[in-house]
N, C-alpha and C positions, 0 to 999 in steps of 0.2 A: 751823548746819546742823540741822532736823529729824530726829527724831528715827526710825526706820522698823521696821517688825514683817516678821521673815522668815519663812520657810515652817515654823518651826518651833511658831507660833501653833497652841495646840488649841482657840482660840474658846472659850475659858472666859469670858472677856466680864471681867477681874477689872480689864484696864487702863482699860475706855470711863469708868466714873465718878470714876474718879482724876484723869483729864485735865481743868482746871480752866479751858482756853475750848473746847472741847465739839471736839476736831481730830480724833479716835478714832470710827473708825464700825466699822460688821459690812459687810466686803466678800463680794464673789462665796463664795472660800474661806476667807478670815482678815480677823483685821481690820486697818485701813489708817488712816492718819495722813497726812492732810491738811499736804503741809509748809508751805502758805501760813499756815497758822490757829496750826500750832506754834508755842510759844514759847521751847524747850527747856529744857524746868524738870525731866526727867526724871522726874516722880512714875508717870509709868507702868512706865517700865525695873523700877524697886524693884520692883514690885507682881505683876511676869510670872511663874509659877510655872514657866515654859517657858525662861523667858530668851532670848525671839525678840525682844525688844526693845533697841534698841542704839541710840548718836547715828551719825547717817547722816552 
């Protein structure tokens, strides 16, 4: 399962360069994780200073 950023995201941007095959983008409101491109290695979850980041 991919991994997915909930509404709790403040777009601090700390997860996009952690994610190491580029699945992390800046959506509409928060940013968003491509679950096809996920690979679930989780380095973004660690890095969320929000903790909107979770395995979906």
């Amino acid at each position: 399962m991919a991994y997915v950023i909930s509404d709790a995201c403040v777009n601090c941007g700390a997860c996009e360069p952690e994610c190491p095959v580029s699945a992390i983008s800046q959506g509409d409101a928060i940013y968003v994780i491509d679950a096809d491109t996920c690979i679930d290695c989780g380095a973004c979850e660690s890095v969320c200073p929000s903790g909107a980041i979770s395995a979906g």
